[in-house]
C-alpha positions as CSV (number, residue, x, y, z in Angstrom):
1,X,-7.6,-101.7,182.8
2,X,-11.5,-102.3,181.8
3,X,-12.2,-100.2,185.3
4,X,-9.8,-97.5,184.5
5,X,-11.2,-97.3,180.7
6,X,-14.5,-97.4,182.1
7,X,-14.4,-94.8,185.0
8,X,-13.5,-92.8,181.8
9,X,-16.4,-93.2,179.8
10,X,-14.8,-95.4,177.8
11,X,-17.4,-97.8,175.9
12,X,-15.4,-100.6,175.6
13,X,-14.1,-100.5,178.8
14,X,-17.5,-100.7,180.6
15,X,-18.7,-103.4,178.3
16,X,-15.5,-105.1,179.9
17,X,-16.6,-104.5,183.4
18,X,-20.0,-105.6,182.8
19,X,-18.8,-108.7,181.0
20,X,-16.2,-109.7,184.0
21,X,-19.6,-109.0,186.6
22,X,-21.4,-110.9,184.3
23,X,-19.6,-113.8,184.1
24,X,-17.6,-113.6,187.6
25,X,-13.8,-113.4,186.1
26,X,-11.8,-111.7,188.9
27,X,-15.0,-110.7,190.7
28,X,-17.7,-112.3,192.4
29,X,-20.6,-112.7,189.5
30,X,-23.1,-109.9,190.1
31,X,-25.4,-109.8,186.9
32,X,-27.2,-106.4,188.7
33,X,-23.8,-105.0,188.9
34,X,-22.7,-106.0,184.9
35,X,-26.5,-104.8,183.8
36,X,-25.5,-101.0,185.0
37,X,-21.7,-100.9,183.3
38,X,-23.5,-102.7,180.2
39,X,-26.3,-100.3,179.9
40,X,-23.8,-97.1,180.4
41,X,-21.8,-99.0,177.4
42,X,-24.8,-99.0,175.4
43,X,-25.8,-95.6,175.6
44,X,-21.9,-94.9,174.3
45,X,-23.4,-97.2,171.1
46,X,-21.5,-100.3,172.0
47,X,-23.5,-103.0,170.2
48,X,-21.9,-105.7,171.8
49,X,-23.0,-104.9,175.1
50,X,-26.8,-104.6,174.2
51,X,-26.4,-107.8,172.6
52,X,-25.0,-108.8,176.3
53,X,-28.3,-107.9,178.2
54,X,-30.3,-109.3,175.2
55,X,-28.3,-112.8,176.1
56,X,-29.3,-112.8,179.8
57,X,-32.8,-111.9,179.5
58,X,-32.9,-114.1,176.1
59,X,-31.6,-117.3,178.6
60,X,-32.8,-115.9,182.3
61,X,-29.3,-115.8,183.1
62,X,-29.1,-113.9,186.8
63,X,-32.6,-112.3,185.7
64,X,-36.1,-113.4,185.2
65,X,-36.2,-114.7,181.0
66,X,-38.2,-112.5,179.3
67,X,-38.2,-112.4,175.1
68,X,-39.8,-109.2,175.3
69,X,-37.2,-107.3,177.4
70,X,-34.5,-109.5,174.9
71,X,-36.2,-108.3,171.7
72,X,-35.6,-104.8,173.4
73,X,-32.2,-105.0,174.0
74,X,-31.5,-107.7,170.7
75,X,-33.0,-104.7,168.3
76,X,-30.5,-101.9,169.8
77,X,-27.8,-104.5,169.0
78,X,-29.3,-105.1,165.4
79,X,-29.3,-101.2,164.7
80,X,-26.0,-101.1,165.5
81,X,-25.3,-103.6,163.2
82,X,-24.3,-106.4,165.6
83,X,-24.5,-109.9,163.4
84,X,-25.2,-111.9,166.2
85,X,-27.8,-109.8,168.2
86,X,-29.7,-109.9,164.6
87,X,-29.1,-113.4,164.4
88,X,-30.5,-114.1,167.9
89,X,-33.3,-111.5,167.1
90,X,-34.3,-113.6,163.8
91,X,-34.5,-117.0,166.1
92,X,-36.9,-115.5,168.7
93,X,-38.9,-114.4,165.8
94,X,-38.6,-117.8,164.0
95,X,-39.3,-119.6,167.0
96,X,-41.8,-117.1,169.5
97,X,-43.1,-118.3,172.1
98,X,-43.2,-116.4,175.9
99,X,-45.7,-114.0,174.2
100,X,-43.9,-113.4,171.7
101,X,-46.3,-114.3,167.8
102,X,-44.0,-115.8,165.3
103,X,-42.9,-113.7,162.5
104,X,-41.1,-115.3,159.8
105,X,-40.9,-112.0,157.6
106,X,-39.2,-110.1,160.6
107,X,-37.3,-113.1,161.2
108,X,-35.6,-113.6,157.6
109,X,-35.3,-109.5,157.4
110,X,-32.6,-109.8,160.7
111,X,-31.0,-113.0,159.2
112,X,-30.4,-111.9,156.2
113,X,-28.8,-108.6,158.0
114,X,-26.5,-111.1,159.6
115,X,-25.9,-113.1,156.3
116,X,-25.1,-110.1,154.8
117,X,-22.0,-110.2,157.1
118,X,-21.1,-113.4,156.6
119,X,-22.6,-114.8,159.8
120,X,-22.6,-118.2,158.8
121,X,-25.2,-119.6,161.3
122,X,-27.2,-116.7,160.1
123,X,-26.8,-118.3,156.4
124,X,-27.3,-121.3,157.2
125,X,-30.8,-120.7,159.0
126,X,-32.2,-118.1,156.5
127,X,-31.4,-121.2,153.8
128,X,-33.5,-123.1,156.4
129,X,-36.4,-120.9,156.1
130,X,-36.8,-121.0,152.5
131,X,-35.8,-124.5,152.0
132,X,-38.6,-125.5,154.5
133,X,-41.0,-122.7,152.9
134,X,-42.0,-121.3,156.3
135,X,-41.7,-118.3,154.0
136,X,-44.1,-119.2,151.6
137,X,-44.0,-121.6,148.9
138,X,-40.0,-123.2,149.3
139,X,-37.5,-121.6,146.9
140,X,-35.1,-124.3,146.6
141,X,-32.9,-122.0,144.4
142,X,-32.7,-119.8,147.5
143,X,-31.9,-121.7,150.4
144,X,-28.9,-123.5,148.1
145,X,-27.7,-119.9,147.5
146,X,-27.8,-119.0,151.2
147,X,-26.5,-123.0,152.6
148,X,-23.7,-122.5,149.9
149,X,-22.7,-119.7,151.4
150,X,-23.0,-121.2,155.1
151,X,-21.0,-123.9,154.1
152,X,-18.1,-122.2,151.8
153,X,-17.6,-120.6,155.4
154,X,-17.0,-123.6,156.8
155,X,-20.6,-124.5,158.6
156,X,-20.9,-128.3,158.9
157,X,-24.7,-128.3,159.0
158,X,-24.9,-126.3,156.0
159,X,-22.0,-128.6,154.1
160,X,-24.5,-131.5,155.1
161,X,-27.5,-129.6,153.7
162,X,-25.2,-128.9,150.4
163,X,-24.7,-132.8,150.0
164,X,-28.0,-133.2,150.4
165,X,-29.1,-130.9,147.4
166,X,-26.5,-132.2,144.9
167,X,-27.8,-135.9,145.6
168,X,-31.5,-134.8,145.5
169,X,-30.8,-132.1,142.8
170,X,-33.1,-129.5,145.0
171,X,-32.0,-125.8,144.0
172,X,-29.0,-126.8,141.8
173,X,-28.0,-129.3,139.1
174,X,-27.7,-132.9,140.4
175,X,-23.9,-133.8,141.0
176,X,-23.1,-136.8,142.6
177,X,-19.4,-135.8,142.9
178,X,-20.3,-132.4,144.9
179,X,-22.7,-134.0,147.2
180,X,-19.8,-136.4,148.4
181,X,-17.1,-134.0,148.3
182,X,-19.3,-131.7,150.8
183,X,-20.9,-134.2,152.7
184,X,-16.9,-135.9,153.4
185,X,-16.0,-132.2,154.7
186,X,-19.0,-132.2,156.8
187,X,-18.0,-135.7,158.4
188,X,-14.6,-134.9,159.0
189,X,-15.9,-131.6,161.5
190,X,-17.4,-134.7,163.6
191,X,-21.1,-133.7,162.2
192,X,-22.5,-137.1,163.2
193,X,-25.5,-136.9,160.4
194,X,-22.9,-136.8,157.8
195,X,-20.5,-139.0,159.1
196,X,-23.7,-142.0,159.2
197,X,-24.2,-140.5,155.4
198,X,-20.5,-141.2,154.4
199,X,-21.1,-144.9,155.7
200,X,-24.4,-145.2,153.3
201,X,-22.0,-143.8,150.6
202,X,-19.7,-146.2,150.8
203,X,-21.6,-149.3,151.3
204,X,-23.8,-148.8,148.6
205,X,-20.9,-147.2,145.9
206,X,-22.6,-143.9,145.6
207,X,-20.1,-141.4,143.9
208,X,-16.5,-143.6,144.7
209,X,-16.5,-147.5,144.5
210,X,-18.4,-149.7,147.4
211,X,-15.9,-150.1,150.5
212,X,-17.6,-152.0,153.6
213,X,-14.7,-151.4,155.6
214,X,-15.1,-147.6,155.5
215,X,-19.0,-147.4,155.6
216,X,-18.3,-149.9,158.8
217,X,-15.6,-147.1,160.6
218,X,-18.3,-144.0,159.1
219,X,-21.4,-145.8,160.8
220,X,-19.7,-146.5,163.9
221,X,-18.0,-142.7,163.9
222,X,-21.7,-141.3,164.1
223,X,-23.1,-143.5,166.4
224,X,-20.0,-143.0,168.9
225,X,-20.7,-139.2,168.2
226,X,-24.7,-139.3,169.5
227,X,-27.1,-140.3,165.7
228,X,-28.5,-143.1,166.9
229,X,-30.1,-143.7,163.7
230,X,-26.4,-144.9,162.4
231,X,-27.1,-147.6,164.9
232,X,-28.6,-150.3,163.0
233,X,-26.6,-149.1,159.6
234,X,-23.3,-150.7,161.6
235,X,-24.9,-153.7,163.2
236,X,-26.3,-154.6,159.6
237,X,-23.3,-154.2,158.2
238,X,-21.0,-155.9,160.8
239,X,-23.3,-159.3,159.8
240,X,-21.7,-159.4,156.3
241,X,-18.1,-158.5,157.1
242,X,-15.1,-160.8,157.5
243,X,-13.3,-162.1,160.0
244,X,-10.1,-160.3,158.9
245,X,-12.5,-157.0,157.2
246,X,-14.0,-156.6,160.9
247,X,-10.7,-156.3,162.6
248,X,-9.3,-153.5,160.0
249,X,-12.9,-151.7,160.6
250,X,-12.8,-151.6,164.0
251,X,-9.3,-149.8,164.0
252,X,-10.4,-147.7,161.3
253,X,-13.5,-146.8,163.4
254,X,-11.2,-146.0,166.7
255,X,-9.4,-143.7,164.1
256,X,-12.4,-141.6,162.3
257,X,-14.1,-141.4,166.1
258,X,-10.9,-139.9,167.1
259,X,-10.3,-138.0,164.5
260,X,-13.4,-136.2,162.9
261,X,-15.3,-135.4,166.2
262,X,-16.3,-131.6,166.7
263,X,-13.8,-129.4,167.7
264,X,-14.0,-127.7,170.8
């Protein structure tokens, strides 16, 4: 269908060809090959295509890496309105390197694009910016506007950047009660960070009543899903539990590892 739609100038159909040669489903992977049927689909003002090339040159996938070529192809995606090409375009300014200066004012202008759409990695990174004031001085009121956003979306990151400002009370009124209720939601996606931050939580009574047992299976969730740091938290911890309070935290921990790890 994507050869027949594309032999007919069909945008959407040569995006599909490119993307099939690009990634070798029913054909041999030829990037060469999916750069032609991409670029024809970008002069037909497919977005997602340009966002496509962007990708390969972005990672040097089947082509030398090369930002600059990437920022090329990124920017055609942007103008279309792609949210993830301006996304991607924002991190290369963020992050430069490869030649490429650093821009933070160009990089907030195409994350904010994306935010605009609801982008929520987008949201959550432009909150980064002015939380960490690589935009200037921080605006704390700001970067709790755009993680809020992030994280009503469902981003686990930003949810754990939310708890993180209702305990500090950075951008928005101290609440004890929010920064538990967002940094549970966080945990339960499997974000490891948050899941080490329940256990804290719970042994120390912050926001619900002290619960050893718990802040045992949350400690032991994160470290089984890769923070380290939660690591001495547990082993701590396991000194001053019971006999008996061991046993039901150990089959609690099987459980919260099993069950709040990140979806695939």
């Amino acid at each position: 269908w994507y050869q027949k739609a594309a032999d007919q100038n069909n945008a959407e159909g040569q995006y599909g060809v490119g993307y099939m040669y690009d990634n070798g489903y029913g054909v041999p992977q030829n990037v060469d090959t999916a750069m032609v049927w991409y670029k024809k689909a970008v002069d037909l003002g497919n977005s997602n295509a340009a966002l496509a090339i962007g990708y390969d040159y972005d990672n040097g996938i089947g082509v030398k890496k090369d930002l600059n070529e990437a920022i090329k192809w990124y920017t055609k995606g942007a103008e279309m309105g792609n949210a993830s090409a301006q996304y991607n375009l924002g991190l290369i300014y963020e992050q430069g390197g490869d030649g490429v200066q650093p821009d933070m004012n160009k990089a907030a202008q195409y994350l904010e694009k994306a935010a605009n759409q609801n982008h929520a990695k987008s949201q959550l990174e432009l909150g980064y910016l002015y939380d960490s004031g690589k935009l200037g001085k921080a605006d704390l009121q700001k970067a709790a506007y755009w993680y809020q956003k992030s994280a009503d979306a469902g981003n686990a990151n930003a949810q754990f950047n939310m708890a993180d400002m209702y305990f500090r009370g950075d951008g928005v009124t101290r609440n004890v009660d929010q920064s538990l209720a967002w940094m549970r939601k966080s945990a339960e996606q499997g974000f490891a960070k948050a899941q080490n931050q329940m256990g804290v939580y719970y042994r120390d009574g912050i926001g619900l009543t002290a619960n050893p047992v718990e802040a045992y299976a949350w400690f032991t969730a994160a470290v089984n899903h890769g923070y380290d740091k939660a690591a001495t938290n547990q082993t701590e911890l396991e000194k001053t539990l019971s006999a008996d309070d061991l046993v039901k935290a150990k089959a609690l921990s099987q459980k919260y590892t099993d069950d709040y790890k990140v979806k695939e």
